[in-house]
C-alpha positions as a Python dict, from the first residue, in 0.01 Angstrom:
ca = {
    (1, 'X'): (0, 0, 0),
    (2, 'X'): (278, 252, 72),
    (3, 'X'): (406, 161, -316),
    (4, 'X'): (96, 242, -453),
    (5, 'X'): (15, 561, -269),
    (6, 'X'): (389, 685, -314),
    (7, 'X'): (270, 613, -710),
    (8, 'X'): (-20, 817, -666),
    (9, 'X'): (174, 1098, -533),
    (10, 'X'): (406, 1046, -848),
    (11, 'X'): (127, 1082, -1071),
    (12, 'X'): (-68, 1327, -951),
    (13, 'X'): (306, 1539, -939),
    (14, 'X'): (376, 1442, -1308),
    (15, 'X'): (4, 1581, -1406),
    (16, 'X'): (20, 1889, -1254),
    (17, 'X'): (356, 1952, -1393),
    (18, 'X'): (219, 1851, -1731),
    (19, 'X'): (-120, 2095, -1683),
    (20, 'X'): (142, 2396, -1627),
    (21, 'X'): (345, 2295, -1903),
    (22, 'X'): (42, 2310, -2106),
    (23, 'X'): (-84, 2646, -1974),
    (24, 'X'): (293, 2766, -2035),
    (25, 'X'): (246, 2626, -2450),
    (26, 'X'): (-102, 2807, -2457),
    (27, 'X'): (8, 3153, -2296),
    (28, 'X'): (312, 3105, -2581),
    (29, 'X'): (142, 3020, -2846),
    (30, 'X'): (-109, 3381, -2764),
    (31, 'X'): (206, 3540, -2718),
    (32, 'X'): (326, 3462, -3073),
    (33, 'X'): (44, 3492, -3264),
    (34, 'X'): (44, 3887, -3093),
    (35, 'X'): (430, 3949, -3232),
    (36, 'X'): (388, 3774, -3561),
    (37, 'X'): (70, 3985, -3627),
    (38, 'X'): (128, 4344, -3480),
    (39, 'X'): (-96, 4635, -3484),
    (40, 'X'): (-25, 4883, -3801),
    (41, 'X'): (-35, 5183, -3676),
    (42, 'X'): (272, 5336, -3676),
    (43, 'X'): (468, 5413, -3295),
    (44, 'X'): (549, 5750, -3140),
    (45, 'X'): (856, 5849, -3003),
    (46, 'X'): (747, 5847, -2684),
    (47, 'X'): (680, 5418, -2739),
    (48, 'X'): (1006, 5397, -2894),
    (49, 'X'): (1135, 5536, -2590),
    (50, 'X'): (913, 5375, -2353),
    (51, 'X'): (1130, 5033, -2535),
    (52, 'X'): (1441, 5135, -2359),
    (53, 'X'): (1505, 4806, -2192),
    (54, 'X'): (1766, 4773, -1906),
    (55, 'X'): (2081, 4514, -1912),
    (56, 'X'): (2219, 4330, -1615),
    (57, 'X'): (2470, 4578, -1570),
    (58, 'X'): (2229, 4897, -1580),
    (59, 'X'): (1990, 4714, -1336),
    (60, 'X'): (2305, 4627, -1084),
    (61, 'X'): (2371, 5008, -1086),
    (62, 'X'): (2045, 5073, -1031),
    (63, 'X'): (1999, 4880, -733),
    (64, 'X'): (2346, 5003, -623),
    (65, 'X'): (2253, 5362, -602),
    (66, 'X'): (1946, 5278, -395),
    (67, 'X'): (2115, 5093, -126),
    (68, 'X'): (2370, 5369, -141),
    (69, 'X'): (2069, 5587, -91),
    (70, 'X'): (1899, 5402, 182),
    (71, 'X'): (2254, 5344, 365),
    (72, 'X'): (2283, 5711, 379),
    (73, 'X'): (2588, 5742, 160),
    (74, 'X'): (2404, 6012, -58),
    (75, 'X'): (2351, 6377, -24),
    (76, 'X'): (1974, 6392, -142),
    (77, 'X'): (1726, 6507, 193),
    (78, 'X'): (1443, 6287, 247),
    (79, 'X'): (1180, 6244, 543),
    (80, 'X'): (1116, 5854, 672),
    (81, 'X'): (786, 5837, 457),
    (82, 'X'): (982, 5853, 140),
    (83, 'X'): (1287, 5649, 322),
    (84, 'X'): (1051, 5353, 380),
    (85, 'X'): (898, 5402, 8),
    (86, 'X'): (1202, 5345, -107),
    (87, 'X'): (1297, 5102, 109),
    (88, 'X'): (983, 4928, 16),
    (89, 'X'): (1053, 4982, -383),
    (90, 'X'): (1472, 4796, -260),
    (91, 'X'): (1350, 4517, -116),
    (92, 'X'): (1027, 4389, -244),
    (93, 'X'): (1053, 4540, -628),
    (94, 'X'): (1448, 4576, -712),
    (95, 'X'): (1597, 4262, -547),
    (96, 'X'): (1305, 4045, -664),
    (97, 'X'): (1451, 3722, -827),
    (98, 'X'): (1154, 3793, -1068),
    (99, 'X'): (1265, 4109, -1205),
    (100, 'X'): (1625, 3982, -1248),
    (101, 'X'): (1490, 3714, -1498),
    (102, 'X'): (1298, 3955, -1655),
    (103, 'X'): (1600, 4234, -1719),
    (104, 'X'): (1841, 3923, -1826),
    (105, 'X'): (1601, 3815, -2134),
    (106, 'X'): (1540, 4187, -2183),
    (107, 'X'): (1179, 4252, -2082),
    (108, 'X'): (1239, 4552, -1875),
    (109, 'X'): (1280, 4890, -1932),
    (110, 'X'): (1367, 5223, -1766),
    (111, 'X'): (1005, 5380, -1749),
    (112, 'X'): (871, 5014, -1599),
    (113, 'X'): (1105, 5087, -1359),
    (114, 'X'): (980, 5409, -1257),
    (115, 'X'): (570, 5327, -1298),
    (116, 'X'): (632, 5024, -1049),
    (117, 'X'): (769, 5315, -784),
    (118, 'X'): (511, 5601, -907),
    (119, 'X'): (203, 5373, -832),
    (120, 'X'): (323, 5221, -516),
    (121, 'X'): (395, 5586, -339),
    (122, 'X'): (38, 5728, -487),
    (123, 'X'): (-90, 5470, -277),
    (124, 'X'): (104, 5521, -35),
    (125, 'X'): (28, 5877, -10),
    (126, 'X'): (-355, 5869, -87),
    (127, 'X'): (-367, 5676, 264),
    (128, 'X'): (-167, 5956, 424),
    (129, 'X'): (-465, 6159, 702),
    (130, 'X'): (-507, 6522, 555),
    (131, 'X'): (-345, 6760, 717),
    (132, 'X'): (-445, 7147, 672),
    (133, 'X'): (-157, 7314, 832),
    (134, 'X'): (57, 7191, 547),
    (135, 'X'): (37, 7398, 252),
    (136, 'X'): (90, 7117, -31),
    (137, 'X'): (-140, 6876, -153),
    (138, 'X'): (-71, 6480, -207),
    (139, 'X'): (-31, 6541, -592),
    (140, 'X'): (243, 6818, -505),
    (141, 'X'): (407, 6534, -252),
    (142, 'X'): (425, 6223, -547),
    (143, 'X'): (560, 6521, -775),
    (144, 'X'): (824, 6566, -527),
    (145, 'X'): (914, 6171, -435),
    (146, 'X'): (939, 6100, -786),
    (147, 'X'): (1203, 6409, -840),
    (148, 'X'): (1419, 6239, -585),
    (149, 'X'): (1339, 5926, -720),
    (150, 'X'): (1477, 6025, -1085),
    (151, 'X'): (1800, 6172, -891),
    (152, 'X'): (1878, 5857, -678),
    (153, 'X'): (1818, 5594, -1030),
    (154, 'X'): (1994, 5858, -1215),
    (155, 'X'): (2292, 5886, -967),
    (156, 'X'): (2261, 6271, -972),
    (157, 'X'): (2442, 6304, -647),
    (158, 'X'): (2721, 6493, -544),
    (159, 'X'): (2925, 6240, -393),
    (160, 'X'): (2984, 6122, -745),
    (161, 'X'): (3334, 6295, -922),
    (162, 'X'): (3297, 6394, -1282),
    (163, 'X'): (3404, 6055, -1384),
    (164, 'X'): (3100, 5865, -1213),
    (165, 'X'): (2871, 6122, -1398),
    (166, 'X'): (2984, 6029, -1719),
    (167, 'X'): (2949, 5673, -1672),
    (168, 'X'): (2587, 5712, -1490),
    (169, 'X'): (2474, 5896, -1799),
    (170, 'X'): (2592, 5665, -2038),
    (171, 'X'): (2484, 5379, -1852),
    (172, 'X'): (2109, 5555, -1793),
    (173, 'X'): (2047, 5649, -2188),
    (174, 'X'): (2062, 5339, -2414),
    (175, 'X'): (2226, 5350, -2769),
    (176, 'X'): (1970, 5376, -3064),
    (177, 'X'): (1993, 5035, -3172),
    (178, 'X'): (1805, 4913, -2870),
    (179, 'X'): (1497, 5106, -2883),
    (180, 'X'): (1262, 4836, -3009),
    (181, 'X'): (1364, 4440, -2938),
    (182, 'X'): (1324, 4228, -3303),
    (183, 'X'): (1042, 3986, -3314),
    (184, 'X'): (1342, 3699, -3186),
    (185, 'X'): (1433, 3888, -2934),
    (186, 'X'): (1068, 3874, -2812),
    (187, 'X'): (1061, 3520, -2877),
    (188, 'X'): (1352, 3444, -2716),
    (189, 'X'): (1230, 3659, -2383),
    (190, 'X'): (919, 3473, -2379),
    (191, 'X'): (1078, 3132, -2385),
    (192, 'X'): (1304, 3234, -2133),
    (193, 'X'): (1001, 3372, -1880),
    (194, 'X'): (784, 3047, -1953),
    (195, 'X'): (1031, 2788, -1980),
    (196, 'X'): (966, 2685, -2322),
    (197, 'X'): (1239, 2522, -2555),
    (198, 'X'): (1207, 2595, -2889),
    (199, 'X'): (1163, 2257, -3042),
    (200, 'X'): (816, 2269, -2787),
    (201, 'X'): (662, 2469, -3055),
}
């Protein structure tokens, strides 16, 4: 009896493995069919720039700056609302296992970066009790965060020398030629994200 209910376990692991592999295929195969048959209407530059995707070594210098940041090492004023924003945005958001896959087969880029931080602090702040003595209004405050937010991912700090400035400006604005990712290079990202080999479809 404990054979056959250790080969019940088995099978019941093997079929659930096999449904996901099979809701992986489907999700691919809708995936596909979307990048093989595009809309037509032409992009703006704002979408072409919204396709600046982030590499490996853009997104480590990213997450660099905001430990810097939350270790002090920076010369940009916060109070401990933003502080634990940001803290929030470090630990859950930019050290996520999840969003290093994502950067490595190229599905992320700079402004999904700063949307993930921009919705999580308007929440943040909607919940915040009204308070008349101060003279600014919740809208004013998210203007605000995300300022300092664009100066700690950009590295606009002044602990950085001349040199560093260069190389965070470089690293921040992506060369022309990887504006929009090829139909492979979608293809490729997918696989990568669902686990699919190519001779699977």
């Amino acid at each position: 009896s404990l054979l056959s209910e250790h080969e019940r376990e088995e099978n019941e692991r093997l079929e659930h493995e096999l449904e996901l592999k099979r809701k992986r295929l489907q999700i691919y195969v809708f995936i596909c069919r979307c990048i093989s048959c595009p809309f037509n209407s032409k992009q703006s530059s704002d979408m072409a720039r919204k396709h600046l995707k982030i590499n490996l070594n853009q997104y480590n210098i990213i997450k660099e700056r905001f430990l810097a940041f939350l270790n002090g090492k920076t010369h940009i004023e916060a109070d401990e609302a933003f502080i634990n924003a940001v803290r929030s945005y470090y630990e859950i958001f930019l050290k996520s296992e999840r969003v290093a896959k994502m950067v490595q087969s190229g599905g992320c880029c700079s402004d999904d970066f700063r949307d993930v931080f921009r919705i999580n602090i308007e929440k943040r702040v909607r919940s915040l009790p009204d308070i008349d003595s101060l003279k600014i209004s919740k809208e004013t405050v998210v203007t605000l965060w995300m300022s300092k937010f664009d100066a700690i991912y950009k590295g606009q700090d002044q602990d950085q020398d001349n040199t560093n400035g260069r190389l965070s400006k470089s690293n921040y604005i992506s060369t022309s030629a990887e504006l929009i990712m090829s139909k492979e290079q979608l293809y490729d990202m997918f696989q990568n994200i669902l686990i699919i080999k190519k001779f699977e479809h």
